[in-house]
FITORLO-660480 format. One record per residue (C-alpha): residue number from 1; y negated, x, z. Coordinates in nm, 3 decimals. Each point is the difference from the previous one (the first is absolute). Layout:
BEGIN
<pt><num>NUM</num><y>Y</y><x>X</x><z>Z</z></pt>
...
This chain:
BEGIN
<pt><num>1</num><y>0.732</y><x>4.330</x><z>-2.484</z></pt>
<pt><num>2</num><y>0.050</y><x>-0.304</x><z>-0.179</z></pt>
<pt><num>3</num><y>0.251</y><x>0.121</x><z>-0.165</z></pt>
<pt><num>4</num><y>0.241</y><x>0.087</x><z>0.308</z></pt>
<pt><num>5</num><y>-0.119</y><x>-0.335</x><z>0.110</z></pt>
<pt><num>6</num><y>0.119</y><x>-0.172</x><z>-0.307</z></pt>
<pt><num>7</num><y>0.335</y><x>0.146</x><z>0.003</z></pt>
<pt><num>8</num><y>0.055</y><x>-0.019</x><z>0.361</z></pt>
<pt><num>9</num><y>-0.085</y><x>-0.391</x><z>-0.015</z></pt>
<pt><num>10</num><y>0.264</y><x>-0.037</x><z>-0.275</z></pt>
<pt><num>11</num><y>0.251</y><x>0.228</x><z>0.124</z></pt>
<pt><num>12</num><y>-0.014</y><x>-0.231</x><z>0.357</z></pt>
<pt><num>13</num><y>0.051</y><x>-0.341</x><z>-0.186</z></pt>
<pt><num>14</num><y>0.226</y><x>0.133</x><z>-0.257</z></pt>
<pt><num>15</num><y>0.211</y><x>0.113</x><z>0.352</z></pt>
<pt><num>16</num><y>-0.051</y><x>-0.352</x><z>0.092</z></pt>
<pt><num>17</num><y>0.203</y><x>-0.150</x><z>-0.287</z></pt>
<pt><num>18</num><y>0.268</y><x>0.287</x><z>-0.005</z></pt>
<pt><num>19</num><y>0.098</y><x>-0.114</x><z>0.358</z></pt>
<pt><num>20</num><y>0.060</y><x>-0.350</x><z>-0.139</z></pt>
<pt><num>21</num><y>0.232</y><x>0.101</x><z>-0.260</z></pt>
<pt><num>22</num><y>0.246</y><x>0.208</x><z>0.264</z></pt>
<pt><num>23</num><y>-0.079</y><x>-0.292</x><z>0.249</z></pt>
<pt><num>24</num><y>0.114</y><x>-0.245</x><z>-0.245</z></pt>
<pt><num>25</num><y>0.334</y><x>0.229</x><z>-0.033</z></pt>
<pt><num>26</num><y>0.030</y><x>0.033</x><z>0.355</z></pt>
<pt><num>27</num><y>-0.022</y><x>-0.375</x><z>0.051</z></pt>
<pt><num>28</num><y>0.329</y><x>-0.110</x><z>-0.298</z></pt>
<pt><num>29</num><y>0.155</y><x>0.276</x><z>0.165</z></pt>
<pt><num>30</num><y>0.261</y><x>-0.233</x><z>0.083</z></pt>
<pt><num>31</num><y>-0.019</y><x>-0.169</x><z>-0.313</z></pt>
<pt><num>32</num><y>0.300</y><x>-0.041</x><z>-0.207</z></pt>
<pt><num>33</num><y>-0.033</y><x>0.192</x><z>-0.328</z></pt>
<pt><num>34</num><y>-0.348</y><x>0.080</x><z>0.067</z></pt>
<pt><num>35</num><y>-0.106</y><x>0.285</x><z>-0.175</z></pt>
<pt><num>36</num><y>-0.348</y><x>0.251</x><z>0.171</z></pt>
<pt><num>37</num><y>-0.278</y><x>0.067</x><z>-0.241</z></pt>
<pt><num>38</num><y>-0.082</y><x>0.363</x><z>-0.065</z></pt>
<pt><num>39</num><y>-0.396</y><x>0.027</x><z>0.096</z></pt>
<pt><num>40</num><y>-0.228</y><x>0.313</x><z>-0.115</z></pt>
<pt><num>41</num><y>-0.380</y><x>0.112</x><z>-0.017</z></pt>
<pt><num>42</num><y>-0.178</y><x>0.162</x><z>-0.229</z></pt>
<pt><num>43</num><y>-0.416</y><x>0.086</x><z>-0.100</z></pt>
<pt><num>44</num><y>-0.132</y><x>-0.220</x><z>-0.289</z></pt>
<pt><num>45</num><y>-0.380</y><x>0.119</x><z>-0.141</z></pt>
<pt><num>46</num><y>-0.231</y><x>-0.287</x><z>0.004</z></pt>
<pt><num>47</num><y>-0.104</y><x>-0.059</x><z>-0.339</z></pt>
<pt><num>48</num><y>-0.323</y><x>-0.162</x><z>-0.074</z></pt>
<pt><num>49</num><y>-0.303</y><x>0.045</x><z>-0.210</z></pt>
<pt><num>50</num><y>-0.070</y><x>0.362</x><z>0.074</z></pt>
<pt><num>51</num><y>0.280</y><x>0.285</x><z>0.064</z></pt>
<pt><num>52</num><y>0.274</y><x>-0.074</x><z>0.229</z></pt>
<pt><num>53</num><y>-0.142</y><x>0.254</x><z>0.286</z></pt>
<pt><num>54</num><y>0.138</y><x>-0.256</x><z>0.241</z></pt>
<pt><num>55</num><y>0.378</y><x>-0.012</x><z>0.119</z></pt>
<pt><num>56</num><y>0.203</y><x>-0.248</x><z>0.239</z></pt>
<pt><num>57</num><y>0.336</y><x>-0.020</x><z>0.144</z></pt>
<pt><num>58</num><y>0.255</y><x>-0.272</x><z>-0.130</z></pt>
<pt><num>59</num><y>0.305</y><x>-0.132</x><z>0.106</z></pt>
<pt><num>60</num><y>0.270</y><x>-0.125</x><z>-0.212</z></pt>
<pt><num>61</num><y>0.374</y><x>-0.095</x><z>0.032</z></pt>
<pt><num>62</num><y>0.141</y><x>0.138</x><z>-0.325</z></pt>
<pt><num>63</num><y>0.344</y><x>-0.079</x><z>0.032</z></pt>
<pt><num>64</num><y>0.235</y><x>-0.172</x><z>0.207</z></pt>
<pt><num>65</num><y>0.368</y><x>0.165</x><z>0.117</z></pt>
<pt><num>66</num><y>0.279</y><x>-0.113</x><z>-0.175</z></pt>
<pt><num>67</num><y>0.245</y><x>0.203</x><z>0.255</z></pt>
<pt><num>68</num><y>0.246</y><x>-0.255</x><z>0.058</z></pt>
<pt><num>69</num><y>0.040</y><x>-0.073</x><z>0.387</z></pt>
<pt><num>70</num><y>0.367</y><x>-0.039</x><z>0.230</z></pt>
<pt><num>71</num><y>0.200</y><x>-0.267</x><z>-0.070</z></pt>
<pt><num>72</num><y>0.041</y><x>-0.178</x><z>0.285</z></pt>
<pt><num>73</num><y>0.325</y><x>-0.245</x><z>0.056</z></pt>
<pt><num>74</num><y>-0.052</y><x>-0.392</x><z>0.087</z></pt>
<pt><num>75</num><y>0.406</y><x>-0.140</x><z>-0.115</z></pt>
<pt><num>76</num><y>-0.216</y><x>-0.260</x><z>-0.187</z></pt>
<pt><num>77</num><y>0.127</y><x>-0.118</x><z>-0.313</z></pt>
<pt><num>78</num><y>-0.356</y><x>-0.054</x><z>-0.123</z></pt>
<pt><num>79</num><y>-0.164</y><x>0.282</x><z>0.076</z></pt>
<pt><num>80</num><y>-0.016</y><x>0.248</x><z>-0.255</z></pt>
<pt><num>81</num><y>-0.200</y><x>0.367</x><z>-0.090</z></pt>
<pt><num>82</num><y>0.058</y><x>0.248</x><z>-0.276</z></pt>
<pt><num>83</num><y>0.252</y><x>0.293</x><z>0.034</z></pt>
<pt><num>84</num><y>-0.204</y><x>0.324</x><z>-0.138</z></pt>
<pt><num>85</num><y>-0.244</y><x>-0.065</x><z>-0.268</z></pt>
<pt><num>86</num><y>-0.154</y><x>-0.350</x><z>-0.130</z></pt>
<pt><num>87</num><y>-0.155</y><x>-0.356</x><z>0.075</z></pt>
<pt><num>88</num><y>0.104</y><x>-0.381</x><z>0.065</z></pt>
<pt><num>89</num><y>-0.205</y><x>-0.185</x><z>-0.230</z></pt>
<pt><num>90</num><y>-0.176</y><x>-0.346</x><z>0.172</z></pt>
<pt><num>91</num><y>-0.273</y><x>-0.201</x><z>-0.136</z></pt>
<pt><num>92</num><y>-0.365</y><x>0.062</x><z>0.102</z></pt>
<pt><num>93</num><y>-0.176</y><x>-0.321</x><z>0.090</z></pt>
<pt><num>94</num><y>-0.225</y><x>0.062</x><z>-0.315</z></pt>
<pt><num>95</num><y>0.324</y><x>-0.109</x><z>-0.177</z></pt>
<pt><num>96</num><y>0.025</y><x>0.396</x><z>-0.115</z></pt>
<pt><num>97</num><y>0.278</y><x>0.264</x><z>0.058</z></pt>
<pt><num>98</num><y>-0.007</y><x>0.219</x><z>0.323</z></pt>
<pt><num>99</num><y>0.241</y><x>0.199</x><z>0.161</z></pt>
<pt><num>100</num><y>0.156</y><x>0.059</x><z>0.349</z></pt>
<pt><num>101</num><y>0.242</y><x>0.281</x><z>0.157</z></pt>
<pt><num>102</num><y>0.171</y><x>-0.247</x><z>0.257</z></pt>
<pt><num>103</num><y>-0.016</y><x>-0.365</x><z>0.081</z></pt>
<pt><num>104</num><y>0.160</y><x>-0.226</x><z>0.276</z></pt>
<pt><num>105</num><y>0.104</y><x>-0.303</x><z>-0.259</z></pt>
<pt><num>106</num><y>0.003</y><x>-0.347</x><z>0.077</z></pt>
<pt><num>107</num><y>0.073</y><x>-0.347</x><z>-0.187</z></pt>
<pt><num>108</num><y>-0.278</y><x>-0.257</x><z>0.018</z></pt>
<pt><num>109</num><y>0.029</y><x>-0.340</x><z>-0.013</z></pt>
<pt><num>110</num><y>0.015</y><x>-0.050</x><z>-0.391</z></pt>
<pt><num>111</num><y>0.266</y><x>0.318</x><z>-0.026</z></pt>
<pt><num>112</num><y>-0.257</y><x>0.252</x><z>-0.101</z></pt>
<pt><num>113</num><y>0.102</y><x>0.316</x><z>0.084</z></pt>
<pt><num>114</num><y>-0.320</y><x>0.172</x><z>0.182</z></pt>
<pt><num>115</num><y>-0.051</y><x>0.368</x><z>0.170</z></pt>
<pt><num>116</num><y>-0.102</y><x>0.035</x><z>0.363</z></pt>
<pt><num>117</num><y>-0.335</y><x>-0.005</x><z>-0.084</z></pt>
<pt><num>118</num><y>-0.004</y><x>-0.375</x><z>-0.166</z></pt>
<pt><num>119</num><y>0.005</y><x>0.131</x><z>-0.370</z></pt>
<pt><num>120</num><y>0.256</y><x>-0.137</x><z>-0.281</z></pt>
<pt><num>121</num><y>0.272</y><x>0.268</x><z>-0.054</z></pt>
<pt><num>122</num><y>0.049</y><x>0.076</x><z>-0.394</z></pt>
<pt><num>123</num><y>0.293</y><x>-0.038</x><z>-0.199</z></pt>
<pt><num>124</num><y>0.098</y><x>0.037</x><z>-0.345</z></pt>
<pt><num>125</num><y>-0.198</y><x>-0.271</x><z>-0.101</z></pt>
<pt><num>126</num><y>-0.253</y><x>-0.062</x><z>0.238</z></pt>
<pt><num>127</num><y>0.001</y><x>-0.138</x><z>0.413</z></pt>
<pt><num>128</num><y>0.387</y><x>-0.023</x><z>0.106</z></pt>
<pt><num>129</num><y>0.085</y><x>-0.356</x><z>0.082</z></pt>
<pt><num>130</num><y>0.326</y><x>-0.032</x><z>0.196</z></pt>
<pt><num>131</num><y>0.179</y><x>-0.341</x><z>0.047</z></pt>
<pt><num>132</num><y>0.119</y><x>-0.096</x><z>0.353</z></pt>
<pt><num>133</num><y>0.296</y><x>0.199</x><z>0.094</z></pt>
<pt><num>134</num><y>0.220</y><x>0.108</x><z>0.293</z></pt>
<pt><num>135</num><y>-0.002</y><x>0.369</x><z>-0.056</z></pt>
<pt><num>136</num><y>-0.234</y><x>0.250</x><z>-0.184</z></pt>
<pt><num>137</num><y>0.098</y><x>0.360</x><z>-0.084</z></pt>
<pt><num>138</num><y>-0.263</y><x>0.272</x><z>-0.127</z></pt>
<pt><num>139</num><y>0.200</y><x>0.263</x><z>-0.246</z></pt>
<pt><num>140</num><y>-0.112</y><x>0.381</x><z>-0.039</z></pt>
<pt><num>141</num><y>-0.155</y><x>-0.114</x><z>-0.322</z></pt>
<pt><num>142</num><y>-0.214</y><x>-0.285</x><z>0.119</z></pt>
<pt><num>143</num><y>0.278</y><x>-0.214</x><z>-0.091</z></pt>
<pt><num>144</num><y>-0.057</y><x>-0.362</x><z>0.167</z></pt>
<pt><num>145</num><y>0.314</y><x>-0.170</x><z>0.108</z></pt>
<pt><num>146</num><y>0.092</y><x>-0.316</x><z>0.181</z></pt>
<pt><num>147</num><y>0.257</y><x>-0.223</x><z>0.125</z></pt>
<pt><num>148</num><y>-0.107</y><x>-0.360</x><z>-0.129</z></pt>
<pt><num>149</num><y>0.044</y><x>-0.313</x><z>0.283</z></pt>
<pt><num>150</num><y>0.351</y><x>-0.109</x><z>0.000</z></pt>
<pt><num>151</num><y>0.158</y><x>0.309</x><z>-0.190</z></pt>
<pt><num>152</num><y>0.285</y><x>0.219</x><z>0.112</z></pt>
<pt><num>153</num><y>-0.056</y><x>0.349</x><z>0.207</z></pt>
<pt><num>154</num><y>0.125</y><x>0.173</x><z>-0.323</z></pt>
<pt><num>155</num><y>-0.263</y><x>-0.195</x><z>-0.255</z></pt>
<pt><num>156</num><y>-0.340</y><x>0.227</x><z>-0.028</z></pt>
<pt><num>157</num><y>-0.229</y><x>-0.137</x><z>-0.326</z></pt>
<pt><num>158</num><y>-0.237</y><x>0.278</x><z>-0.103</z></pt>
<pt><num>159</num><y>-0.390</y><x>-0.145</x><z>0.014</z></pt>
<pt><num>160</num><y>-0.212</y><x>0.270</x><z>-0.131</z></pt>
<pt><num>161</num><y>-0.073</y><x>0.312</x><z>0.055</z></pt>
<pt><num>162</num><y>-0.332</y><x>0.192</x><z>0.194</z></pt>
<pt><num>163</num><y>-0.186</y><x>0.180</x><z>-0.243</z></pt>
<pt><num>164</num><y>-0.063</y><x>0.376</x><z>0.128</z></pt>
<pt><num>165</num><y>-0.197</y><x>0.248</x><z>-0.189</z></pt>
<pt><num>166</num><y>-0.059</y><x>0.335</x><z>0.020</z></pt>
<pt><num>167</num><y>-0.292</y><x>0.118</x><z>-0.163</z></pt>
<pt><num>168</num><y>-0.201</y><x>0.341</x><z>-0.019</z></pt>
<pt><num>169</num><y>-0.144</y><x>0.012</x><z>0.337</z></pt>
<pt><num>170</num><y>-0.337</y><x>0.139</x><z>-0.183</z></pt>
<pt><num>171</num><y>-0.053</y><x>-0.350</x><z>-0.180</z></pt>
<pt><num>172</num><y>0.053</y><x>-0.179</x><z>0.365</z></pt>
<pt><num>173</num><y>-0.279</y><x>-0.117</x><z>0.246</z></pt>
<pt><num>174</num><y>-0.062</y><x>-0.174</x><z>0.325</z></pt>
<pt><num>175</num><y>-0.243</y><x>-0.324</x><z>-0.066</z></pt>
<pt><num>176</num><y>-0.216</y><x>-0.159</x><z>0.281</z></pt>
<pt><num>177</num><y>0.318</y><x>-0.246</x><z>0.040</z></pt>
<pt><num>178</num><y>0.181</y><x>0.307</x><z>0.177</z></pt>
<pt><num>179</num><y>0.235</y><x>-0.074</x><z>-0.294</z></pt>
<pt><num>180</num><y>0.107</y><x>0.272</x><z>-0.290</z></pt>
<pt><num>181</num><y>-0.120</y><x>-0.035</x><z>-0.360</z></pt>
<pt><num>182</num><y>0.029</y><x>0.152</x><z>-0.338</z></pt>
<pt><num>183</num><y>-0.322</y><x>0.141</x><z>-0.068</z></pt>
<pt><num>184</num><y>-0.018</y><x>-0.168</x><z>-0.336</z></pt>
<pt><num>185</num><y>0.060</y><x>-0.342</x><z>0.146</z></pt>
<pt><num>186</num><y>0.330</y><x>-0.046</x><z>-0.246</z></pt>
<pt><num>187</num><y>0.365</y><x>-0.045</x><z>0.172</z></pt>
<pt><num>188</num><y>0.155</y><x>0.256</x><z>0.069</z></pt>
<pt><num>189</num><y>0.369</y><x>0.043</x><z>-0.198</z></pt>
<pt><num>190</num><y>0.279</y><x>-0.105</x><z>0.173</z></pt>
<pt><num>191</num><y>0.277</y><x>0.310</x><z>0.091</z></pt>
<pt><num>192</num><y>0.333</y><x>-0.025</x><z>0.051</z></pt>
<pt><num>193</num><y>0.019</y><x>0.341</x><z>0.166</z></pt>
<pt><num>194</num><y>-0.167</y><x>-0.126</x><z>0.302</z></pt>
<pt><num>195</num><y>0.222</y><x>-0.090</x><z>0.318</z></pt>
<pt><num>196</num><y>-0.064</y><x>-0.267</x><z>0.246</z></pt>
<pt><num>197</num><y>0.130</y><x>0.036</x><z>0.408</z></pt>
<pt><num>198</num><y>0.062</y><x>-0.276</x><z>0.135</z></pt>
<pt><num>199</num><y>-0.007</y><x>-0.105</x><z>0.364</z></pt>
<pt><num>200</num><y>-0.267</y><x>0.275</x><z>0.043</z></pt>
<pt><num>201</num><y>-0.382</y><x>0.013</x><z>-0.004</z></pt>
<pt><num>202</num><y>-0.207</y><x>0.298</x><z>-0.051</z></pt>
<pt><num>203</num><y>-0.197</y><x>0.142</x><z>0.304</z></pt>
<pt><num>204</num><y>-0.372</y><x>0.065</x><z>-0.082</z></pt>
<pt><num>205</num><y>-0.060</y><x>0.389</x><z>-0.107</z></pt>
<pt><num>206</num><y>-0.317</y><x>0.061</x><z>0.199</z></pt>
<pt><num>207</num><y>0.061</y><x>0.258</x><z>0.210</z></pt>
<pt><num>208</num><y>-0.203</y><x>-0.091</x><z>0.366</z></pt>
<pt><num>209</num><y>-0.038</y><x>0.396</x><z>0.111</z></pt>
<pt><num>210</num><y>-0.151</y><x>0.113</x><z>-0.353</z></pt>
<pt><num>211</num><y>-0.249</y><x>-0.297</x><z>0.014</z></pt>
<pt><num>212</num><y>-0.098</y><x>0.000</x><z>0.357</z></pt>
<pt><num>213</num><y>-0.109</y><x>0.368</x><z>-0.087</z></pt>
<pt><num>214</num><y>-0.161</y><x>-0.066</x><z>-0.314</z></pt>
<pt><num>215</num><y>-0.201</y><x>-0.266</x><z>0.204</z></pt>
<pt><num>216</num><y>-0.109</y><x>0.217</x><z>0.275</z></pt>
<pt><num>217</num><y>-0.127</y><x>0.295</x><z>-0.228</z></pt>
<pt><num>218</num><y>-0.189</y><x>-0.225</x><z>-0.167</z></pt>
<pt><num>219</num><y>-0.142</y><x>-0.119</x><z>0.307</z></pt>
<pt><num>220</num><y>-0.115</y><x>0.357</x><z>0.072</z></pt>
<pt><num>221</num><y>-0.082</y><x>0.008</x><z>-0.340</z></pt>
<pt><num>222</num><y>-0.262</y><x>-0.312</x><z>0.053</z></pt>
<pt><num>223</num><y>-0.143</y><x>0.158</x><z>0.343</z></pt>
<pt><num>224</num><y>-0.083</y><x>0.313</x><z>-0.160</z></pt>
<pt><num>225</num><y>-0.205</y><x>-0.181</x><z>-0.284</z></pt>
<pt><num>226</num><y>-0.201</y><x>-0.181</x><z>0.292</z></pt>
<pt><num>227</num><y>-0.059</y><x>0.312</x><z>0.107</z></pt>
<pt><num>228</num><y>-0.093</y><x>0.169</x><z>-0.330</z></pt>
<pt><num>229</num><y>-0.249</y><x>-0.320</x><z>-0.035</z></pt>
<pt><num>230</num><y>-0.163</y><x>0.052</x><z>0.306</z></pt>
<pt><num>231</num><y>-0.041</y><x>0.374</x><z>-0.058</z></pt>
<pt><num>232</num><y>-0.184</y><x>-0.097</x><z>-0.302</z></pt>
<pt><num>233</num><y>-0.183</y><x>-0.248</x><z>0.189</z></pt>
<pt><num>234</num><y>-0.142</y><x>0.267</x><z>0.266</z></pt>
<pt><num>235</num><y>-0.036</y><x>0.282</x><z>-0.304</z></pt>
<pt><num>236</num><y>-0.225</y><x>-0.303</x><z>-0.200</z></pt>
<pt><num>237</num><y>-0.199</y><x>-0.036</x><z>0.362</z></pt>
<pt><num>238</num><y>-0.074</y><x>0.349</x><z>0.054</z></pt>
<pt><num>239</num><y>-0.142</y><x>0.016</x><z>-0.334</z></pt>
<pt><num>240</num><y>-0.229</y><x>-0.237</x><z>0.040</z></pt>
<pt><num>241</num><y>-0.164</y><x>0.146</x><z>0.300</z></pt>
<pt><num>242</num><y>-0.006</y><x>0.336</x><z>-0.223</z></pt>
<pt><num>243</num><y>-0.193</y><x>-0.218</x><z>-0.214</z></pt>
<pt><num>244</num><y>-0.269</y><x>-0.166</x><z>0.247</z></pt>
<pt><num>245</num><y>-0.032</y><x>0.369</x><z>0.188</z></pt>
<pt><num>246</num><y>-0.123</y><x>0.192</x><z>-0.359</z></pt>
């Protein structure tokens, strides 16, 4: 009995964190460039002093989904997201590199070039600094172009241009940040293959249906491990009174 017990109790709170992982997708759903974490379960033998005749349920995200999401149009200059396969390199607050699919851009008040989400965008050689100017233009290859105060309509200086990489997708992982690393910690190379849309953002790829169903079977999933607790509950009861009868 203890056995079913023991599985039964970590099968239920092993549910318990699974729901948080598709509730956590279901609530960036609307998250530009968000990308849903993959979630599975598996049995892990408890290993001890004696022979692992114990076994528990875990849960574990092992990946996150790289499936790029829909582009979706905004006419702003600024905004930007990849077209097909890559990342927009910004600067972690760590002072390390991390990556982005999309980011609503934005000058601050010194001319550092940031992403939607407050972090330094990266250049060729380091955070993009942009002087004051009338116009800015974003080229296909992360080109950085302005119009400086006072210049003709026809005068565009290059600035710098966004770094994008496009690494294997196996050496890539989502950090606690919600921002995407190299699993080595080292920068990632810089590729000119990668292309850069601009006046678009990228929708988030969670799909609502798929995890508003994954949510609610592993609700069942939860009830019927209450259950399976309480049947070893009453089986561990009626034993006992076995016991006292002999």
């Amino acid at each position: 009995m203890d056995k079913m017990l023991y599985v039964a109790m970590t099968g239920a709170s092993q549910n318990a964190l699974a729901q948080k992982a598709h509730a956590n997708n279901l609530a960036n759903i609307s998250t530009s460039g968000f990308q849903r974490d993959l979630e599975q379960a598996r049995s892990m033998p408890v290993f001890g002093d004696s022979f692992p005749a114990r076994a528990y349920a875990m849960t574990e995200r092992p990946a996150t989904d790289f499936t790029p999401g829909s582009l979706m149009e905004t006419g702003r200059d600024l905004d930007v997201a990849i077209g097909g396969d890559g990342f927009i390199a910004v600067q972690a607050p760590d002072g390390s590199e991390a990556y982005v699919r999309t980011a609503s851009m934005n000058i601050d008040a010194l001319g550092v070039l940031r992403a939607g989400n407050g972090m330094p965008v990266m250049g060729n050689g380091g955070p993009i600094a942009v002087p004051p100017e009338q116009k800015i233009e974003v080229g296909e290859d992360g080109t950085i172009s302005i119009r400086a105060m006072g210049e003709g309509p026809r005068v565009m200086a290059e600035v710098d241009r966004i770094k994008m990489v496009n690494p294997d997708l196996k050496t890539m992982t989502k950090g606690p940040d919600g921002l995407i690393h190299t699993t080595t910690g080292q920068p990632a190379p810089a590729d000119a293959n990668v292309k850069l849309v601009s006046g678009f953002l990228e929708n988030s790829n969670v799909n609502a249906v798929e995890e508003m169903t994954s949510v609610l079977a592993l609700s069942r999933q939860f009830e019927l491990h209450i259950k399976m607790m309480t049947t070893a509950k009453e089986g561990d009861e009626a034993m006992a009174r076995v016991l006292q009868i002999g």
